[in-house]
Structure formats: structure tokens, C-alpha cells
DRENTORMAR-987118 format. One record per residue (C-alpha): chain; x, y, z. Coordinates in nm, 4 decimals. Layout:
BEGIN
[A; [X; Y; Z]]
...
//
This chain:
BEGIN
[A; [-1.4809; 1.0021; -3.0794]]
[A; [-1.6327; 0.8814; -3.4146]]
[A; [-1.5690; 0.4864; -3.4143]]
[A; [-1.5250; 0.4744; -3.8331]]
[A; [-1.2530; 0.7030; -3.7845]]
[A; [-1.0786; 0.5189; -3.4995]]
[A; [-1.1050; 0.2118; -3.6581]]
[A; [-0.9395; 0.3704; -3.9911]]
[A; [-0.6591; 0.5152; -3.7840]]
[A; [-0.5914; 0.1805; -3.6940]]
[A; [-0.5729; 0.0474; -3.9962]]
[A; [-0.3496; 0.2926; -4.1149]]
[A; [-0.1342; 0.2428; -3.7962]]
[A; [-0.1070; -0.1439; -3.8834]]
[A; [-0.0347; -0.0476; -4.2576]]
[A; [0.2364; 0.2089; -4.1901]]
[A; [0.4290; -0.0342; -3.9410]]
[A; [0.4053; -0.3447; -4.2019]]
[A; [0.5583; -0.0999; -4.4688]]
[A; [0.7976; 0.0293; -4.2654]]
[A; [0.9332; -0.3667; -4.1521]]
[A; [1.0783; -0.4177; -4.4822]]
[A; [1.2110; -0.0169; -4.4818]]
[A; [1.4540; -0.0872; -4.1838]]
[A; [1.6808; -0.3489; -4.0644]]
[A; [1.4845; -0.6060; -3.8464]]
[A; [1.5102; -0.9838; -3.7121]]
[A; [1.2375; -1.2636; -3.5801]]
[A; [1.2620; -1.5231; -3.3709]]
[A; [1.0399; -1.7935; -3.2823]]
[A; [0.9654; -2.0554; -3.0235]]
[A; [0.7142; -2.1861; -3.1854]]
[A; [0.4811; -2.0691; -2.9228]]
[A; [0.6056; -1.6728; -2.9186]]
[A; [0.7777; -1.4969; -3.2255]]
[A; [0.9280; -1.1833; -3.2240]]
[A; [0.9890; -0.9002; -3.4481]]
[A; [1.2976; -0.6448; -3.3792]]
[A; [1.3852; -0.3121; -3.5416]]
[A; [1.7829; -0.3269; -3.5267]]
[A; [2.0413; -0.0571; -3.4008]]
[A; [2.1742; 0.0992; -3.7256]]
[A; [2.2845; 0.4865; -3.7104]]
[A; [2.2395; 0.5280; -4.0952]]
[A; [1.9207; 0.3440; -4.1372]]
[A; [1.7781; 0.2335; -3.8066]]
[A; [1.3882; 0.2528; -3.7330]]
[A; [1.4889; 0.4732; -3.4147]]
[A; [1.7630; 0.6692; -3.3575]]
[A; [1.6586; 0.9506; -3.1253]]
[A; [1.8244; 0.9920; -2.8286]]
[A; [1.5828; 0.8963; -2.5486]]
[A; [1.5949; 0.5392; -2.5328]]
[A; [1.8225; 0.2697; -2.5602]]
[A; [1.8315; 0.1112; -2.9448]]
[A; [1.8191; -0.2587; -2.8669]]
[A; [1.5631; -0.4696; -2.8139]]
[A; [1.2702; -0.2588; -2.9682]]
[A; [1.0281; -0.4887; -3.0428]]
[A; [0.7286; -0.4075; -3.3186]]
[A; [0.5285; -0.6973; -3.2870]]
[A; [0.4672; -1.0105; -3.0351]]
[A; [0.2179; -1.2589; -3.0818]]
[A; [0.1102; -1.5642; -2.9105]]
[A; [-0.1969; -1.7574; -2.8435]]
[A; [-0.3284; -1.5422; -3.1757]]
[A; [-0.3041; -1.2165; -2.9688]]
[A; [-0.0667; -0.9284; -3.0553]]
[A; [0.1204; -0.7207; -2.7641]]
[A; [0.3234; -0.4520; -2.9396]]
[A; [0.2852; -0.2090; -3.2081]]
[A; [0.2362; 0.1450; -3.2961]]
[A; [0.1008; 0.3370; -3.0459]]
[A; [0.2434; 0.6770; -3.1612]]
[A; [0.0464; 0.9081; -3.4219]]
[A; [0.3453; 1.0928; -3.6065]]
[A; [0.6975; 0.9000; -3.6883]]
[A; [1.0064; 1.0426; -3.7461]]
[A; [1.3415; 0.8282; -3.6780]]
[A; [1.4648; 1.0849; -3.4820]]
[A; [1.1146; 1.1537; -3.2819]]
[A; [1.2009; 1.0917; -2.8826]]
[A; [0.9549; 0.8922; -2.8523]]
[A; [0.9174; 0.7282; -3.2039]]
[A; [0.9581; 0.3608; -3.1074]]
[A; [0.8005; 0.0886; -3.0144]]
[A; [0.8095; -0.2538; -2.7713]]
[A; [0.9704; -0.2731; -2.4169]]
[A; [1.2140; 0.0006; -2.4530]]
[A; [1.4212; 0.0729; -2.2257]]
[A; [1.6250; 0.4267; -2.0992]]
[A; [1.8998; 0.4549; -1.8799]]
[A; [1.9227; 0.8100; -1.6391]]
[A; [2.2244; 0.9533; -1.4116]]
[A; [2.0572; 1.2650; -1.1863]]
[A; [1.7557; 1.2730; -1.4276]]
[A; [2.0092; 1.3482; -1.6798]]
[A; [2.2389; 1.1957; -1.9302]]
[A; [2.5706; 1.0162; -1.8153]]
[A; [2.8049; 1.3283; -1.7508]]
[A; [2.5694; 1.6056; -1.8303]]
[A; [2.6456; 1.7450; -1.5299]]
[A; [2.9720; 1.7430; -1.5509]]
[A; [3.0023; 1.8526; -1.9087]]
[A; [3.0209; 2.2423; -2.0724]]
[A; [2.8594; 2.3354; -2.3458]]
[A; [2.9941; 2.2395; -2.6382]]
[A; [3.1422; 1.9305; -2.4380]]
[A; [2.9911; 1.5729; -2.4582]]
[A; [2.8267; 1.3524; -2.2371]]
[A; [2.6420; 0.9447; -2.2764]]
[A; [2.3268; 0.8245; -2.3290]]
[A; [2.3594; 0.4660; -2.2630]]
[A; [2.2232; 0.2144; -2.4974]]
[A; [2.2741; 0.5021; -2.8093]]
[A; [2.6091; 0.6956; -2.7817]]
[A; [2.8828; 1.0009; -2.7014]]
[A; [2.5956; 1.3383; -2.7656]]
[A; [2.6585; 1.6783; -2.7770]]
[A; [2.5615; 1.9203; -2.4849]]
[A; [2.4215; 2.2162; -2.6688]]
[A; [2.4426; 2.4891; -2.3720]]
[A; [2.4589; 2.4868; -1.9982]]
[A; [2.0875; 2.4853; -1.9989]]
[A; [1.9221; 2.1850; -1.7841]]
[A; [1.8580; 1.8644; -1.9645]]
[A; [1.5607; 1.8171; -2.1707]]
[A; [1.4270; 1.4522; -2.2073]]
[A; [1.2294; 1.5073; -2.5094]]
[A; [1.5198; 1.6253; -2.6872]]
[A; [1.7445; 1.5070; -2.9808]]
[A; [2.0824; 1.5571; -2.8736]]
[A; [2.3584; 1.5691; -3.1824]]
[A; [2.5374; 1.2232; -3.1894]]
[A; [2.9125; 1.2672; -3.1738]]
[A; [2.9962; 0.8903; -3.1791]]
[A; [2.6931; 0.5801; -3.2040]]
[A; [2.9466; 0.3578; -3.0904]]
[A; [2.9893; -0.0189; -3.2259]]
[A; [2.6587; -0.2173; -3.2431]]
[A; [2.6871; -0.6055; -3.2767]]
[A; [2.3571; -0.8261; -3.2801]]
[A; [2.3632; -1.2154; -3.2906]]
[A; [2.0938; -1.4226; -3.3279]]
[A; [1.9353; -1.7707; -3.2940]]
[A; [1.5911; -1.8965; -3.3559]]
[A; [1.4667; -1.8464; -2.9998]]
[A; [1.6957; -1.5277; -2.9309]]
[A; [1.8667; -1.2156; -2.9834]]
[A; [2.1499; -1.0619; -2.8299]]
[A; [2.2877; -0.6580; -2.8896]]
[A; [2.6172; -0.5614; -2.7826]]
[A; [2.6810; -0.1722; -2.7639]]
[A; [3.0182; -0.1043; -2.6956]]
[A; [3.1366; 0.2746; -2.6596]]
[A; [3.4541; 0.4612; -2.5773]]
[A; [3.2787; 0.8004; -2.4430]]
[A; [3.6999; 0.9888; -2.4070]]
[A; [3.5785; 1.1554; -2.1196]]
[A; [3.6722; 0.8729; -1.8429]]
[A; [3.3281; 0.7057; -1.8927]]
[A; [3.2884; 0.4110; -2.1310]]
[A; [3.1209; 0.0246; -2.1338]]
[A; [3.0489; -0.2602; -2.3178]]
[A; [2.6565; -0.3298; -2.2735]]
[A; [2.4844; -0.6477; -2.3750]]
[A; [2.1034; -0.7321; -2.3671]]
[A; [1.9991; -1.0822; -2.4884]]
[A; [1.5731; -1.1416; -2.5478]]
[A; [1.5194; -1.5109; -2.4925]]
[A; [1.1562; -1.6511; -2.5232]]
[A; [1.0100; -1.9202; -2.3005]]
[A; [0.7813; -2.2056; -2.3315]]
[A; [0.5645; -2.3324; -2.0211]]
[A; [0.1962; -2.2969; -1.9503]]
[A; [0.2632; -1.8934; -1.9664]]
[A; [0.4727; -1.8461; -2.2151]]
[A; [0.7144; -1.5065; -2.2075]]
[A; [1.0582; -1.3961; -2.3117]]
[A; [1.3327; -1.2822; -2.0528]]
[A; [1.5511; -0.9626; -2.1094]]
[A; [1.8730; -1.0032; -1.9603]]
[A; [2.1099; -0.7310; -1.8765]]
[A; [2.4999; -0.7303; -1.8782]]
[A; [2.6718; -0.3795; -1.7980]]
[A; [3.0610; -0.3465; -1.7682]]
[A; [3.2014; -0.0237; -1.7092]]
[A; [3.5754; -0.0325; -1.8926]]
[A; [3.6172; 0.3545; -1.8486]]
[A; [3.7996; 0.4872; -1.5410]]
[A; [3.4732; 0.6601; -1.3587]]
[A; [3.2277; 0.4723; -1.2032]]
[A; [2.8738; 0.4800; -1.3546]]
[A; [2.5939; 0.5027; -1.1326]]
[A; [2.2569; 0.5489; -1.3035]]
[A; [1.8782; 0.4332; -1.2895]]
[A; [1.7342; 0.2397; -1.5965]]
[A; [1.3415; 0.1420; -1.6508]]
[A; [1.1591; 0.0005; -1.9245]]
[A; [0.8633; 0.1912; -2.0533]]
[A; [0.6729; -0.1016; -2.2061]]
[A; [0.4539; 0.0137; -2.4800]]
[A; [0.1912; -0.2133; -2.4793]]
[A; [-0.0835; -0.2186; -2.7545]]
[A; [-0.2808; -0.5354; -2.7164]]
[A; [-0.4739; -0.6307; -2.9764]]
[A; [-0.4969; -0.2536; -3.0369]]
[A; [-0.7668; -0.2461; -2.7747]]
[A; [-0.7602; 0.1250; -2.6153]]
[A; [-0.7036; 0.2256; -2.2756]]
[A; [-1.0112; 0.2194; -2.0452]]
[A; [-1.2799; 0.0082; -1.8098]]
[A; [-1.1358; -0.3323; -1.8804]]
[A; [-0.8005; -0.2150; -1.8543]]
[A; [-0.6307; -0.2945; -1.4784]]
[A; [-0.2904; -0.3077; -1.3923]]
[A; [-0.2303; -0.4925; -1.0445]]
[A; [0.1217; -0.4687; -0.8500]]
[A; [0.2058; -0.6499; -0.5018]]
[A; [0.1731; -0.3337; -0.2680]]
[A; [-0.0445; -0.1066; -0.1616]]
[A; [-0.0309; 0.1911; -0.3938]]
[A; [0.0959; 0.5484; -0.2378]]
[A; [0.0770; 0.8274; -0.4452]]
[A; [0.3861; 1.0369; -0.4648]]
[A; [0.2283; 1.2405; -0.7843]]
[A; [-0.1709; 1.1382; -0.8054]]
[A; [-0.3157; 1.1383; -1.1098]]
[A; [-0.4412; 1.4635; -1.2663]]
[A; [-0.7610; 1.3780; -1.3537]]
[A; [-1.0182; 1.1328; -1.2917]]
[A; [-0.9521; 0.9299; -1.5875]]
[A; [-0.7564; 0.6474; -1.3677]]
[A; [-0.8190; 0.5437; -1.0486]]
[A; [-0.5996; 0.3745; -0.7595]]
[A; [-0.8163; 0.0645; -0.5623]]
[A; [-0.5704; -0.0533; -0.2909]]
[A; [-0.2867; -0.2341; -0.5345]]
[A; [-0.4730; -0.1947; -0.8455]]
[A; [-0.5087; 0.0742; -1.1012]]
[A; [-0.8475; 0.1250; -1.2957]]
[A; [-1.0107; 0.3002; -1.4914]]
[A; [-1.3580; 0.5361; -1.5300]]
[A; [-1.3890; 0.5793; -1.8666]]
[A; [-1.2278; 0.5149; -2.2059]]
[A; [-0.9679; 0.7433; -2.2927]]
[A; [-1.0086; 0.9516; -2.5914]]
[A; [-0.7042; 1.0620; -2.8435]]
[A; [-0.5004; 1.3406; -2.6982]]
[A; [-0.6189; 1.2421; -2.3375]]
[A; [-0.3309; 1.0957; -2.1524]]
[A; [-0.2609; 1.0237; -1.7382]]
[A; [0.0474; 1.0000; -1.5270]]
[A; [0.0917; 0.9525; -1.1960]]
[A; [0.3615; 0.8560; -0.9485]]
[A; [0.3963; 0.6370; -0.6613]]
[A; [0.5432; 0.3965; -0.3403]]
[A; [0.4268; 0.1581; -0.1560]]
[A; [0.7001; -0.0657; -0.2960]]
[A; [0.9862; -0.2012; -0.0338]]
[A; [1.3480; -0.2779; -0.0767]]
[A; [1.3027; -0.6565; -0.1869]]
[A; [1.2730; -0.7533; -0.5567]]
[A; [0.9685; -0.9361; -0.4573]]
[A; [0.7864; -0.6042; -0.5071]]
[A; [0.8916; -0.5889; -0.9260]]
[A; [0.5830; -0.8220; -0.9704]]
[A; [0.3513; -0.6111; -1.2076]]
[A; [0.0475; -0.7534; -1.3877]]
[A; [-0.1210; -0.5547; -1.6732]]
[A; [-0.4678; -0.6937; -1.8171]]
[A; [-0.7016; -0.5590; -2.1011]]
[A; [-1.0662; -0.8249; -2.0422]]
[A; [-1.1678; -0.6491; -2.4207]]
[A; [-0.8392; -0.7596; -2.5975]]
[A; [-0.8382; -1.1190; -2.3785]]
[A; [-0.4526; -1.0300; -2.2662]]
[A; [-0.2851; -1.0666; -1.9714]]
[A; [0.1399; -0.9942; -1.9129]]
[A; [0.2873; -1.0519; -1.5971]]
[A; [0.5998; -0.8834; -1.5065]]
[A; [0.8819; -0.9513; -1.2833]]
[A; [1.2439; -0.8012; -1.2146]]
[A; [1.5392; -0.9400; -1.0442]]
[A; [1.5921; -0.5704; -0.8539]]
[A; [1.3834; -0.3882; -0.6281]]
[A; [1.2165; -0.1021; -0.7592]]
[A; [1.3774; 0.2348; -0.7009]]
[A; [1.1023; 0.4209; -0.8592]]
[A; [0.7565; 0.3885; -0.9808]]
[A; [0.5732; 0.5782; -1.2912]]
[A; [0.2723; 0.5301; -1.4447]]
[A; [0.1163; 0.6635; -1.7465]]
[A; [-0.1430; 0.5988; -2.0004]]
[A; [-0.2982; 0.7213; -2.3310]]
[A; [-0.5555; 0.5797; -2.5827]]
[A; [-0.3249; 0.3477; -2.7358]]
[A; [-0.1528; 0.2063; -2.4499]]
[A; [-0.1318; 0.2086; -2.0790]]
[A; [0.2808; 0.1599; -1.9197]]
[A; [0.3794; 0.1015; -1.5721]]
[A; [0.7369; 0.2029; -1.5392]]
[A; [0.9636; 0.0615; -1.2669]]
[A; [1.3131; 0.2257; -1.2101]]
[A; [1.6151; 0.0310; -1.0736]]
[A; [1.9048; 0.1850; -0.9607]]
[A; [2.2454; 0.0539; -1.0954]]
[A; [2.6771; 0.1198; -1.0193]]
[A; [2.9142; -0.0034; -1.1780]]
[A; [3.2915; 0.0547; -1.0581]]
[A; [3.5641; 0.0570; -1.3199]]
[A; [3.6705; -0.2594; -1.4356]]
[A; [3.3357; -0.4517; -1.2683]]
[A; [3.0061; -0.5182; -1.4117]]
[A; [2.6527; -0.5528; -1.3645]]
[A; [2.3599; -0.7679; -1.4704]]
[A; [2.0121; -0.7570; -1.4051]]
[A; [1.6675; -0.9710; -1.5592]]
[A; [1.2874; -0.8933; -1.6726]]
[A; [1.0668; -1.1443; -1.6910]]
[A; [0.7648; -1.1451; -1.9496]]
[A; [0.4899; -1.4001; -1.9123]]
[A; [0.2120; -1.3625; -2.1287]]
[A; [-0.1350; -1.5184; -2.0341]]
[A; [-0.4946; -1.4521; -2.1732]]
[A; [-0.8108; -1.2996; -1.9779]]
[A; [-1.1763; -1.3917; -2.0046]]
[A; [-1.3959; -1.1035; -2.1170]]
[A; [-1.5643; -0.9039; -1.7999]]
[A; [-1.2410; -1.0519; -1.5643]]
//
């Protein structure tokens, strides 16, 4: 791949999302040591509003220690792309499915947590790189201070499933610093909800690609479920390498265990030695699932965690972020 023209795509990539951050509603906060930028939920005018992945808490940018961790990673936009988004995103799944997709017949409606009531088409099987037709977005509420941000999506689905779901980003100061996502979901419909949730985390640090000094290092040995397709990645005990630099279009995924029932396990680190970057992540649940996959532009581990909610109870759950920088060749 010609290096002129991946450096210009770049460029353009950092142009388009600085246009587009005064286009759409958006917040920052700051600790002084970490600031933020969020694209806000908004039906009518909000950055994303496919129906994939939960609308709160995309993040477009985070910097600290002069390094950038998020941005676009994504070639085409289009608010209503699946995949059109960027920052630790997050989607929520019942049976690989939507919340009552099952259940529903055509014409009906069903939940995707996080964005709204949706309209099942036909009683063909779900498609997760579909836009479903919103029937109801729900209420969105966002408060803010100057070290965090808190969404509340609350959402009456009239089918015996509804909730009131809050997710607060809080950055944190110490010799790593980080942000925490916290998770509050209260069922206040008369089924129970049982689903999985994981966050993607679309990484681009310092818009380094995906290649040789890219590792991402987890607490157990690695068992592959689904091995990787190619040779592009490769599995060394916990740790996940790579052979080559990946070129645009070129992409890996792979599945795996190795993982136990303890939360102890949700201890992922991902490192890129060329951009200097280092995150560290941690969850307060043990990992129900593990995905991987990786393109030029960014490399995601995603850990599923299972979650049920009675009617009338709720649940909460926690990510931890710590962000820490890596010597060249490490």
C-alpha cells in the first residue's frame, strides 16, 4: 500500500471527524489529565443512530499524556451505517438477537437496548448489520460535570418488556490514568430481560495501524473456539500478535476460551510499541464470551457478559480503562 496515500487518508479521516464535531450534538469533559469528547443520543440529529449499538457513551476522541485513543476508524459514514461510530461502544444481545425478536411476528416490534422499540420486517432470522425501522427512540437524558457524563435511556417497549438504563463515564487520576463506565439496568416491564452485552472498543491510537508492534495480552491461556482465518494474527500462549501489517480491506476475527467463571479473567491489555500506547482493561463480571477482531485501523478484543434482570430489580455492572504508554520495540 502506497504510504502518500495512507497518510492522506488519514488526514482526511482527522478532517472529516473535526467537521463533523461541530455538525452533531457533543460534550467534553476533563480531568485535567484525560478529556473526553462524546457524540450525544439525539434521534433527529445524532452522529449515530443505526441500530447496532447502544447510543451513549460514543466517544470520538481521548487524549492523555499527548496520545490520542479514539477516532475514525471507518472509511464510509452514514448516521444510519451499523457500524458508523466510534469509541467504546457498546451492544446489548438476547439469543444473538434483539430483545423479543423471537418472540415477535412480522410486522410486530421488538428492543434494541441502548436505542429503542424497532420494527421486525419479516420472520426472516435477525441480521446484525441491519437498520431496523425505529418505532419509538425512547427518552434520552444526559447530565454532565467536568469530570463526567451520565445517559439515561428510558423506554416503554408495550410488549411486557421495558427499562430505565443509565451509563455514567467518570475519568480517573493516579499514576495510570483511565475513565470507568458504569452500568445501571432496571427492568420496569413485566418480563424478565436476560441478555449478553460487550463493548467493541474501537481503538485507533495515534492512528498507528494494526500490525508487528501491536499485542493484546489477557490473563489465560488462549483456546480457540473459531481460529483465525489467516495468518495475519497469531495466538502465543495468552497473547495475540501479529506477522505482518495489515493492509486496507484485510481484516481478522477469531474466537476463543480459556477464560474461567471469576471476573479476575476480564483483565485485557492492548499495546501498539509504534504509537507508544498502552490500555488496560478490567470488568467487574466474568466473561461469558470472547471475540476478537482486527483491521488496518484498529484491533478490538470483545468480552461478552451475560446479564438478567427480573421485573421490578436491577442490575449494574463496571469497565475499567487505564491508559499507560509503551516504549518503542516493548
Amino acid at each position: 500500500m502506497n504510504l502518500h496515500f495512507i497518510q492522506k487518508l488519514t488526514v482526511v479521516f482527522l478532517s472529516v471527524a473535526t467537521l463533523f464535531a461541530a455538525d452533531f450534538p457533543h460534550a467534553e469533559i476533563s480531568n485535567g489529565v484525560v478529556t473526553a469528547k462524546f457524540y450525544l443520543p439525539d434521534p433527529e440529529k445524532g452522529y449515530y443512530r443505526g441500530t447496532r449499538f447502544d447510543w451513549s457513551g460514543q466517544i470520538y476522541s481521548l487524549k492523555t499524556g499527548g496520545n490520542e485513543y479514539f477516532g475514525q476508524w471507518f472509511p464510509k459514514y452514514d448516521p444510519k451505517l451499523h457500524d458508523a461510530i466510534m469509541g467504546p461502544v457498546e451492544e446489548f444481545k438476547t439469543n444473538d438477537a434483539g430483545l423479543g425478536y423471537h418472540e415477535a411476528k412480522a410486522g410486530d416490534t421488538f428492543i434494541r437496548i441502548g436505542v429503542g422499540t424497532v420494527r421486525k420486517p419479516d420472520d426472516g432470522p435477525y441480521k446484525a448489520f441491519k437498520t431496523y425501522d425505529i418505532v419509538d427512540s425512547g427518552k434520552w437524558t444526559v447530565r454532565n460535570g467536568k469530570d463526567w457524563i451520565e445517559f439515561t435511556h428510558e423506554l416503554d417497549g408495550k410488549n411486557g418488556y421495558a427499562y430505565r438504563y443509565t451509563k455514567t463515564v467518570r475519568l480517573t487520576k493516579g499514576e495510570h490514568p483511565g475513565m470507568q463506565i458504569e452500568h445501571t439496568l432496571q427492568n420496569t416491564g413485566s418480563k424478565k430481560i436476560e441478555t449478553n452485552q460487550y463493548n467493541h472498543n474501537f481503538f485507533v491510537m495515534n492512528q498507528q495501524p494494526t500490525g508487528p508492534a501491536t499485542r493484546v495480552i489477557f490473563p489465560f491461556e488462549l483456546k480457540a473456539v473459531k481460529p483465525f482465518p489467516n495468518d495475519f494474527a497469531v495466538v502465543k500462549g495468552k497473547e495475540i500478535h501479529y506477522s505482518k501489517e495489515l493492509e486496507m480491506k484485510e481484516s481478522t476475527y477469531a474466537e476463543f476460551e480459556g477464560f474461567g467463571s471469576s471476573a479476575s479473567d476480564f483483565d485485557i491489555r492492548m499495546e501498539n510499541a509504534k504509537a507508544g500506547t498502552g490500555v488496560r482493561i478490567r470488568g467487574d463480571q466474568p466473561i461469558a464470551k470472547m471475540v476478537y477482531w482486527a483491521i488496518r485501523s484498529t484491533f478490538c478484543p470483545e468480552p461478552y457478559i451475560n446479564i438478567a434482570v427480573e421485573s421490578g430489580k436491577s442490575s449494574s455492572w463496571k469497565y475499567t480503562y487505564d491508559f499507560y504508554p509503551v516504549q518503542s520495540g516493548k
